[in-house]
N, C-alpha and C positions, 0 to 999 in steps of 0.2 A: 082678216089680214088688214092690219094698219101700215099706211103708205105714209113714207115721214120726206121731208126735205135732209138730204148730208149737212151738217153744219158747217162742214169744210167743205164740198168739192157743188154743193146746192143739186145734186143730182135725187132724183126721187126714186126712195128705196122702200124695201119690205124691212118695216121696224122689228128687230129681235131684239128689244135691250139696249142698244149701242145708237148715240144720236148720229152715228154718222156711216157711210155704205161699207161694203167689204172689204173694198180694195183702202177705203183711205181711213178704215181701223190697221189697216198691218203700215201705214205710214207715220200715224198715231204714235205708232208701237216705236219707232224706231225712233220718232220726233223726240218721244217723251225719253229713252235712253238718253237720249245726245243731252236734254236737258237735266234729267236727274245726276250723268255723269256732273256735269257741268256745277251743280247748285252743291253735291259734296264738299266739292273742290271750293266754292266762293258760296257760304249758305247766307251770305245779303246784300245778295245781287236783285237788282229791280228786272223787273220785265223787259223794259226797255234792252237793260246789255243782255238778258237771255237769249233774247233775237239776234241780238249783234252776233254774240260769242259763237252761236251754237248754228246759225241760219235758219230754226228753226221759224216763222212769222209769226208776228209780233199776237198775230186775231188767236193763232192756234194757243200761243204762253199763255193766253190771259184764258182763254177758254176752259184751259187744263185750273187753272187757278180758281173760277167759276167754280168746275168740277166736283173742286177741292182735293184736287189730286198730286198740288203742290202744297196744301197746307201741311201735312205731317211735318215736312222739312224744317217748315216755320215753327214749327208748335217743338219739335224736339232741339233745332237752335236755342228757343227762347230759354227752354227749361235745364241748359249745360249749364 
């Protein structure tokens, strides 16, 4: 059993996979909707206004971008 730190909420959980706890994966979940809504609509938007736009925080946009769970967007933008 590996004990990890949540990347979001810093609570210490049992690692399956996911760097962050149960409850603030299904927040994840909804954060990243608001955002991916959001980046269809405006695909080159900087981080900064995805915080703005969406209220999702600014640690979590960038985290997901780390992830590279925003680059597809990037990468299928690039290549219209």
């Amino acid at each position: 059993m590996r004990l990890k730190n949540c990347k979001r909420c810093g609570k210490l959980f049992t690692f399956q996979g996911y760097y962050v706890c149960q409850a603030c994966q299904e927040r994840d979940t909804i954060d990243f909707a608001k955002i991916w809504e959001y980046v269809q609509r405006h695909p080159r938007v900087s981080a900064l206004e995805l915080s703005r736009e969406t209220g999702v925080d600014a640690s979590v946009v960038l985290r997901f971008q780390r992830e590279g769970r925003l680059t597809a967007v990037e990468k299928k933008e690039e290549t219209e």
